[in-house]
LOMARNU-881506 format. One record per residue (C-alpha): chain; x, y, z. Coordinates in steps of 0.25 Angstrom, whole numbers, padded with zeros to 4 digits. Last residue first. Layout:
N
+------+-------+-------+-------+
: fiza :     X :     Y :     Z :
+------+-------+-------+-------+
:    A :     X :     Y :     Z :
...
+------+-------+-------+-------+
end
This chain:
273
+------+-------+-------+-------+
: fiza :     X :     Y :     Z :
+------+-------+-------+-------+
:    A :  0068 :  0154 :  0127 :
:    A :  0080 :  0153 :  0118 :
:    A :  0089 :  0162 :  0130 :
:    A :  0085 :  0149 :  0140 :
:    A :  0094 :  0141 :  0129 :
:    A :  0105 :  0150 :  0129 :
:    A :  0107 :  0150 :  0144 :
:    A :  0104 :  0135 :  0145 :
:    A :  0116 :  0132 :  0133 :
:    A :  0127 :  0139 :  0140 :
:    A :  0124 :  0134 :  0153 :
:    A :  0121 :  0120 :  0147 :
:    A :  0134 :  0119 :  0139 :
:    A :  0142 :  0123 :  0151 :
:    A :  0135 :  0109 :  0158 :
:    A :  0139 :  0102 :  0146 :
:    A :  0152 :  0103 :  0149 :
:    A :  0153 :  0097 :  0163 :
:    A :  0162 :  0103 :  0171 :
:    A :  0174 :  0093 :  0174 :
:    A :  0186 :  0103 :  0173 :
:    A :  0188 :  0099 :  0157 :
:    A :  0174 :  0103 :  0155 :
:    A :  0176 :  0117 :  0163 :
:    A :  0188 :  0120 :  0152 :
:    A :  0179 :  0117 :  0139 :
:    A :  0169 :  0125 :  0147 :
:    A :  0177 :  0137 :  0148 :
:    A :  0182 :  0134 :  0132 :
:    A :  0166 :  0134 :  0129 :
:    A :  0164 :  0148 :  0135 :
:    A :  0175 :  0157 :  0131 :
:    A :  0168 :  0156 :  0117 :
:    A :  0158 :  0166 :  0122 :
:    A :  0167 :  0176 :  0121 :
:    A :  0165 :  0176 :  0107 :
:    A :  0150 :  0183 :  0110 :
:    A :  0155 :  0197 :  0106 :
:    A :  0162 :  0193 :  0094 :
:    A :  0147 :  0191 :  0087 :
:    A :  0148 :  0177 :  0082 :
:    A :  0147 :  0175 :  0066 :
:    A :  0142 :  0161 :  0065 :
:    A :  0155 :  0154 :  0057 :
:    A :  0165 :  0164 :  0063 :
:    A :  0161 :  0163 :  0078 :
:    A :  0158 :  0148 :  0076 :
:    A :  0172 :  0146 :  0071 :
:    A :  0179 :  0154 :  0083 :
:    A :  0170 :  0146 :  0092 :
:    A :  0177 :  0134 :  0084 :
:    A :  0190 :  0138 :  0088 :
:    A :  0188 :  0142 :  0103 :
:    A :  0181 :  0128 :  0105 :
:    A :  0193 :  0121 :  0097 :
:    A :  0202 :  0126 :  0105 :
:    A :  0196 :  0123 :  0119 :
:    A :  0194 :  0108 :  0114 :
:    A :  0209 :  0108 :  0110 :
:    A :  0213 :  0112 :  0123 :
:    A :  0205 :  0103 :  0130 :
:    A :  0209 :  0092 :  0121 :
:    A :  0225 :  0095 :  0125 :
:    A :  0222 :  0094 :  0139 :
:    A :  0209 :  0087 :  0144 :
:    A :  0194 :  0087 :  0142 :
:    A :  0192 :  0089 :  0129 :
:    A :  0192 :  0072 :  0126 :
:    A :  0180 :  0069 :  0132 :
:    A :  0175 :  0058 :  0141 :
:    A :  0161 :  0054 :  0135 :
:    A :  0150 :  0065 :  0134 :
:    A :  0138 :  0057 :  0130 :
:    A :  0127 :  0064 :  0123 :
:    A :  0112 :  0062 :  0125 :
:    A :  0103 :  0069 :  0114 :
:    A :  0090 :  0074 :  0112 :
:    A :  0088 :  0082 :  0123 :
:    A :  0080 :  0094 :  0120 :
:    A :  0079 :  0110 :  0114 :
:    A :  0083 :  0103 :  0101 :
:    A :  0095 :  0112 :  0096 :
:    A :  0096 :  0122 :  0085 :
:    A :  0103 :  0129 :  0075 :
:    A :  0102 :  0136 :  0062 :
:    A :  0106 :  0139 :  0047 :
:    A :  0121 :  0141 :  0039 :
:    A :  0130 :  0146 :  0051 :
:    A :  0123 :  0135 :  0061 :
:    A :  0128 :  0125 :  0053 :
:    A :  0142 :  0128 :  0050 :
:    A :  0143 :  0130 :  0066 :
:    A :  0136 :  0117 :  0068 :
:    A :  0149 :  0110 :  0060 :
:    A :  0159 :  0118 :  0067 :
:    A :  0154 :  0113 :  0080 :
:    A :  0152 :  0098 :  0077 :
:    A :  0166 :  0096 :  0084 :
:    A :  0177 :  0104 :  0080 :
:    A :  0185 :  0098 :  0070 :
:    A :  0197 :  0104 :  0069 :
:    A :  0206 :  0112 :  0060 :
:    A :  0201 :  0126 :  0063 :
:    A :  0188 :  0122 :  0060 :
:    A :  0187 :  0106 :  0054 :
:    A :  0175 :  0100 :  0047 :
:    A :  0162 :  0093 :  0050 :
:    A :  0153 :  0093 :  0039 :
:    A :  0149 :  0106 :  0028 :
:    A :  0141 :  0118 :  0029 :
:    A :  0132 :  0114 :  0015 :
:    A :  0129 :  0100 :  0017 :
:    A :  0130 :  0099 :  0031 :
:    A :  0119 :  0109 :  0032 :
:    A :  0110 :  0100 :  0020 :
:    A :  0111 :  0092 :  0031 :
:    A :  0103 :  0099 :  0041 :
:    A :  0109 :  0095 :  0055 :
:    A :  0106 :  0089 :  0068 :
:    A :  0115 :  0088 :  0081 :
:    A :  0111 :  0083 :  0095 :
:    A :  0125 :  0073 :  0095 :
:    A :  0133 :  0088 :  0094 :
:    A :  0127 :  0095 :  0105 :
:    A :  0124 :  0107 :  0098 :
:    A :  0127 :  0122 :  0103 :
:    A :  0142 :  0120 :  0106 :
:    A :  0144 :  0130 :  0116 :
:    A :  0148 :  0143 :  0120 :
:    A :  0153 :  0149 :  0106 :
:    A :  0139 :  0144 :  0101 :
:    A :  0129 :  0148 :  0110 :
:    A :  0123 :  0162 :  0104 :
:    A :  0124 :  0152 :  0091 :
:    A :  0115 :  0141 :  0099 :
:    A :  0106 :  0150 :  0104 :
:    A :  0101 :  0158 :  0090 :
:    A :  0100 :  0144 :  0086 :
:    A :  0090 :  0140 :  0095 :
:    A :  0092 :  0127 :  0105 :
:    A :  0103 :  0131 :  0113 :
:    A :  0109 :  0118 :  0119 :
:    A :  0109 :  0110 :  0130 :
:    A :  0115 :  0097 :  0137 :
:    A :  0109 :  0091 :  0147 :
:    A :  0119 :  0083 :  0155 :
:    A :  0120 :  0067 :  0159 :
:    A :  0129 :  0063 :  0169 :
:    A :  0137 :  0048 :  0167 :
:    A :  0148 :  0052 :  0172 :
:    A :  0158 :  0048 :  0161 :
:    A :  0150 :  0047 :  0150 :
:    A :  0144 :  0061 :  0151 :
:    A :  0129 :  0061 :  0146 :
:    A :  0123 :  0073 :  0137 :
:    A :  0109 :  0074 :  0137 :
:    A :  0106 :  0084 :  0125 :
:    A :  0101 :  0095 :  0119 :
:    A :  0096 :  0096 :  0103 :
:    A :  0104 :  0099 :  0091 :
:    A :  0100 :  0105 :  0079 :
:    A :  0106 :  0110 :  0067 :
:    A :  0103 :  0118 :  0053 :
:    A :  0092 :  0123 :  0058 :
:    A :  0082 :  0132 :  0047 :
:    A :  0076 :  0122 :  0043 :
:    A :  0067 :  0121 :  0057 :
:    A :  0057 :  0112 :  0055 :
:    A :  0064 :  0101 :  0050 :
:    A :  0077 :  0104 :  0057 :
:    A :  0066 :  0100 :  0071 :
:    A :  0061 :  0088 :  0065 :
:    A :  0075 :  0083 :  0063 :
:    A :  0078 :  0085 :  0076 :
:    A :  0067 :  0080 :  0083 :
:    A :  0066 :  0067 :  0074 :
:    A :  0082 :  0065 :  0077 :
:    A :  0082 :  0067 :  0091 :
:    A :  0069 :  0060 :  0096 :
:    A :  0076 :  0047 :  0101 :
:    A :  0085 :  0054 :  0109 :
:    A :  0100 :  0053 :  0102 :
:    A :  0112 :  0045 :  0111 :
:    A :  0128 :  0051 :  0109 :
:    A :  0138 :  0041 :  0109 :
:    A :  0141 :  0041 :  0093 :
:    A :  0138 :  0056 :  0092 :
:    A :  0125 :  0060 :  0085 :
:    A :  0124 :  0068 :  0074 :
:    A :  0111 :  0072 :  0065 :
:    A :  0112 :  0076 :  0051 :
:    A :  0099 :  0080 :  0044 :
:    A :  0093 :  0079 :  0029 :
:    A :  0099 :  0064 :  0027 :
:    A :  0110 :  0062 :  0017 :
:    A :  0121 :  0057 :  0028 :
:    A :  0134 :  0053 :  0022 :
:    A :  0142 :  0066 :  0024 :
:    A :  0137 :  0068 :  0037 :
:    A :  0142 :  0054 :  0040 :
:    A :  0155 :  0058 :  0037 :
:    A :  0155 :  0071 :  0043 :
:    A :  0152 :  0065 :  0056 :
:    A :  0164 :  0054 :  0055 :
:    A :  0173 :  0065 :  0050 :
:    A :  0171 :  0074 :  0062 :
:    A :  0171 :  0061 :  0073 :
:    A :  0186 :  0058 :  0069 :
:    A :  0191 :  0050 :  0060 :
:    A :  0193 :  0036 :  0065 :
:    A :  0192 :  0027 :  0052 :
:    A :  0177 :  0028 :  0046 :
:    A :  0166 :  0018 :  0045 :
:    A :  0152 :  0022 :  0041 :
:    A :  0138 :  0016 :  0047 :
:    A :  0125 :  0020 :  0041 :
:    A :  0114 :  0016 :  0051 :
:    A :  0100 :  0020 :  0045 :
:    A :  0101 :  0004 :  0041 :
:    A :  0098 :  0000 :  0055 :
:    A :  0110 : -0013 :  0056 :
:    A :  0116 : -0010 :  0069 :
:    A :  0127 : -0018 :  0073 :
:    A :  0139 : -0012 :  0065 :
:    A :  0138 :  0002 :  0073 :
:    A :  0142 : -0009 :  0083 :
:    A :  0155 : -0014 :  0078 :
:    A :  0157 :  0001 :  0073 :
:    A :  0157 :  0007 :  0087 :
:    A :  0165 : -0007 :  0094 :
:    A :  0177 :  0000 :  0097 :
:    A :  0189 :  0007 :  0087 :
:    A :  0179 :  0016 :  0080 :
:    A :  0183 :  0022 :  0065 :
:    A :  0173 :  0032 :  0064 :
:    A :  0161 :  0025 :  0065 :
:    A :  0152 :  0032 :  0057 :
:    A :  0136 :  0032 :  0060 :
:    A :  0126 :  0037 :  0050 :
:    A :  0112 :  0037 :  0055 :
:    A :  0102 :  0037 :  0045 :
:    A :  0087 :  0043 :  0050 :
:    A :  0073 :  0043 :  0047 :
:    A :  0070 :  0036 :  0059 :
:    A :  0068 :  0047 :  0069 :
:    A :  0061 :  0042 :  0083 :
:    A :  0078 :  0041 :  0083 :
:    A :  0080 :  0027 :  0088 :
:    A :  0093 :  0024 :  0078 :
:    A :  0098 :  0036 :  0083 :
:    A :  0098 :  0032 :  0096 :
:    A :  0103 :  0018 :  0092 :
:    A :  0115 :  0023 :  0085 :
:    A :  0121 :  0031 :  0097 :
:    A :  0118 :  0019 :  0108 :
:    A :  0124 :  0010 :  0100 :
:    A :  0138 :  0021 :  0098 :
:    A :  0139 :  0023 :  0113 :
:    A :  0149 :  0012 :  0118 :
:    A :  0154 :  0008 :  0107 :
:    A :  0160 :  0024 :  0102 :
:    A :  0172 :  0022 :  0097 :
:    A :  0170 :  0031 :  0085 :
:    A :  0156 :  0033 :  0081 :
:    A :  0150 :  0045 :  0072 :
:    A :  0137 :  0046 :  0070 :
:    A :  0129 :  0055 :  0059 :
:    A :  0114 :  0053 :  0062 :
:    A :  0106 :  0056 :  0048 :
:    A :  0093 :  0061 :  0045 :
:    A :  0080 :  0062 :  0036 :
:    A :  0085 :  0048 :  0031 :
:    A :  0085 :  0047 :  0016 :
+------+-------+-------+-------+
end
């Protein structure tokens, strides 16, 4: 049984999906099964998941069900010890799995950790540093301002899923990999790698306009208000949740997004030292 396995979930995704499978199939890490589920791709994605024969691919077919199901999916067939995620267009450093796993190894006390990452915008081509708070006591001060992981960084304890459950909906949506990491942190501890070990794409999103922005602003407020119940925020720092619908709105005027999460997430990093 393979210490770890890669969940993936690919939908339309032919231009990114070889570069995806190939990092994790040159992980320094070898003890590994990598659970890729196209969900229900229209282009050539499943046409060339098909090509590779490594047997520590497992490939599963589903009709187009959204990302969430996809995940949960591949949670439920994995057996290994630790649950990594990466994205179908995201690229893992050779190093990421071993350091990881080596890292939740000696600390048993972490239910999840993510590390920093280089974050490429597909339409202009500029590459950002993107920053996290790297201790636990960090990442809850930094939870109603920003998300503390960066989704494609993410390694969790199994036995975790096991008992908290997969991917499920708050306030009848699904709400990224937020309320997931919220059951974590409420039964153990965070952290993130203080290192790049990731490069993320951020292709032309769907938030940016009308409707999607209002619905994006909703679903901040409503899973703040979740994080608020679930870890028992004081009242007095609620005001913080101000903050990510401001930058939701600067995002939409051109300002790039990251940027607000390396303001919040340098000021929390240089009270770790």
């Amino acid at each position: 049984m393979p210490i770890i396995s890669v969940i993936m979930s690919a939908y339309n995704v032919e231009d990114y999906i070889r570069e995806a499978v190939n990092s994790i199939l040159n992980q320094t890490l070898e003890d590994f099964e990598l659970i890729v589920i196209n969900d229900g791709s229209t282009d050539k994605t499943l046409k060339i998941l098909q090509t590779y024969t490594d047997p520590r691919i497992k490939l599963l077919t589903q009709e187009h069900t959204g990302v969430y199901t996809a995940w949960n999916k591949g949670i439920m067939q994995a057996k290994s010890e630790y649950i990594a995620i990466l994205d179908a267009d995201d690229i893992a450093f050779p190093q990421k799995l071993q350091k990881q796993v080596n890292f939740l190894d000696q600390n048993p006390e972490i239910g999840i950790v993510g590390s920093f990452c280089r974050v490429i915008n597909e339409k202009t081509g500029k590459e950002t540093l993107s920053l996290r708070a790297t201790t636990d006591s960090a990442i809850r001060r930094s939870i109603l301002m920003v998300n503390p992981f960066i989704h494609s960084t993410t390694v969790y304890r199994k036995k975790i899923l096991d008992n908290v459950g997969l991917h499920d909906r708050l306030y009848g949506h699904y709400i990224i990999d937020f309320g997931l990491m919220l059951k974590i942190l409420k039964v153990s501890k965070g952290a993130n790698l203080p290192e790049v070990l990731c490069i993320r794409r951020e292709r032309a999103g769907s938030m940016t306009r009308g409707r999607n922005l209002y619905k994006h602003l909703k679903l901040i407020i409503l899973i703040r208000i979740k994080a608020i119940q679930i870890l028992n925020i004081p009242f007095w720092r609620w005001y913080q949740i101000i903050i990510p619908i401001t930058g939701a709105f600067l995002y939409r005027l051109g300002v790039n997004k990251e940027r607000g999460h390396q303001i919040i997430s340098n000021r929390l990093i240089k009270t770790e030292e």
